[in-house]
C-alpha positions as CSV (number, residue, x, y, z in Angstrom):
1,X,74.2,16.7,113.0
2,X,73.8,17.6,116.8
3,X,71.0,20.2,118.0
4,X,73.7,22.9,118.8
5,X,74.8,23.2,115.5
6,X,71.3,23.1,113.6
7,X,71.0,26.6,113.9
8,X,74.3,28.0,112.5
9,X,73.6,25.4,109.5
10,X,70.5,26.5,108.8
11,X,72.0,30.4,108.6
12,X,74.8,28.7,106.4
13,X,72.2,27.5,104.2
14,X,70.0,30.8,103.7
15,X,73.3,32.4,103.2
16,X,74.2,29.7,100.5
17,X,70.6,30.3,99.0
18,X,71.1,34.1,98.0
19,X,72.0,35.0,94.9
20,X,75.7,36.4,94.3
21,X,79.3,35.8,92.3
22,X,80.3,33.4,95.1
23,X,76.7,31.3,95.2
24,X,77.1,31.2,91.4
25,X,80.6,29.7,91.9
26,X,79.3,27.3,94.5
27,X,76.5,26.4,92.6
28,X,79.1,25.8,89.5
29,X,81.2,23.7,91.7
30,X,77.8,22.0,93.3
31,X,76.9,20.7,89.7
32,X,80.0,19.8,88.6
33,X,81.1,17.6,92.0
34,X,77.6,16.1,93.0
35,X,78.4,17.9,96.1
36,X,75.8,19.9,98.2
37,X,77.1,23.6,98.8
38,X,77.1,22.9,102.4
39,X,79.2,20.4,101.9
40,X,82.0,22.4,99.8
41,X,82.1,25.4,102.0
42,X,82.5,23.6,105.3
43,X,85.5,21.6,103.6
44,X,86.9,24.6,102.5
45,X,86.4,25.8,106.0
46,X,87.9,22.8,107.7
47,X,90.9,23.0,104.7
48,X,91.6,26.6,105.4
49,X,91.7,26.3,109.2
50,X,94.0,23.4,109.3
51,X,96.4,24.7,106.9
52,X,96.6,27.9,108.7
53,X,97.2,25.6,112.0
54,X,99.9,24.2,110.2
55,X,101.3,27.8,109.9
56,X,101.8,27.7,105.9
57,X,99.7,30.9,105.5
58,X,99.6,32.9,108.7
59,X,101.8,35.0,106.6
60,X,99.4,36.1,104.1
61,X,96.0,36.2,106.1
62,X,98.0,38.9,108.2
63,X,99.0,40.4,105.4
64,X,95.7,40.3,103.6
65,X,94.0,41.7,107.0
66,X,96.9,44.1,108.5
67,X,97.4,45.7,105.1
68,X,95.0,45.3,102.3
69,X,91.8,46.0,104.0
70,X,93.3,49.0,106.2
71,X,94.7,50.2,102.8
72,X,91.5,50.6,100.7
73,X,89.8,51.4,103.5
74,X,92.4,54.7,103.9
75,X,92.1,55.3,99.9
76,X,87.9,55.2,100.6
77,X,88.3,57.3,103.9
78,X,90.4,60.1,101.8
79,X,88.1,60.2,99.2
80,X,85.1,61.1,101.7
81,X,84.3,64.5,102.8
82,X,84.3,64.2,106.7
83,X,87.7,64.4,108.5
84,X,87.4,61.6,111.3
85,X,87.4,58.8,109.3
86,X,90.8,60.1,107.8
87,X,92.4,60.9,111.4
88,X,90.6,57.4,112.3
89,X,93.1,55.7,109.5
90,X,95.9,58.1,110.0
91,X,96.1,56.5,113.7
92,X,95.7,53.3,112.3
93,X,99.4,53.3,110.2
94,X,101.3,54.9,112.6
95,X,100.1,52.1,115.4
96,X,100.6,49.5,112.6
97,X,104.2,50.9,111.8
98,X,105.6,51.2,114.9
99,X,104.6,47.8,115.4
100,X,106.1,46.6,112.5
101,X,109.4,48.7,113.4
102,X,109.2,47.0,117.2
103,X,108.8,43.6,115.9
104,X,112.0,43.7,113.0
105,X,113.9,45.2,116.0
106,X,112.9,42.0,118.2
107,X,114.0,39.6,115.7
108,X,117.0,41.4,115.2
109,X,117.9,41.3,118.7
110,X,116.7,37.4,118.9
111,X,118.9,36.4,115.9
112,X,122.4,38.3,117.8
113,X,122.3,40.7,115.1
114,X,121.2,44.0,115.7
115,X,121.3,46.6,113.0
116,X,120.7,49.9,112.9
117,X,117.4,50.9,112.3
């Protein structure tokens, strides 16, 4: 291991030594592989980046993080008392949709096929 990256593995490691669901999971998967945790969650890391290199789940993760997140974080925000962080998610869907509107009319108009929106 080179001296630049001893101190982000060291943080992995005190992150990997709390206890929580996923260090219980790791530890499962520790036991039952003879792998260290280390080990597991920078192959998982190294997995996860290559096969969204590859393209196979761009898709989702932008789904996961343009839509999921943004949504319970709305529900939350309406369920609070102050007002900002409402307008703050308010702003937040109408930038996301017009996007969304912009980007189905540019692959319309890349594919010959216009329609009406």
């Amino acid at each position: 291991m080179t001296a630049c990256l001893a101190p982000y593995m060291e943080k992995l490691d005190n992150c990997l030594a709390e206890k929580n669901v996923l260090t219980e999971y790791l530890d499962l998967a520790e036991s039952k592989t003879g792998l260290p945790k280390r080990n597991i969650v920078l192959g998982a890391t190294v997995l996860t980046l290559v096969w969204l290199a590859i393209g196979i789940g761009s898709s989702l993760l932008c789904s996961v993080v343009c839509f999921v997140y943004p949504a319970y974080k709305s529900f939350k925000a309406v369920e609070s008392p102050e007002g900002d962080d409402d307008r703050q998610w308010l702003t937040y869907w109408i930038v996301y949709s017009t996007f969304n509107i912009l980007e189905y009319a540019a692959d319309s108009s890349s594919s010959g096929s216009l329609c009406t929106i």
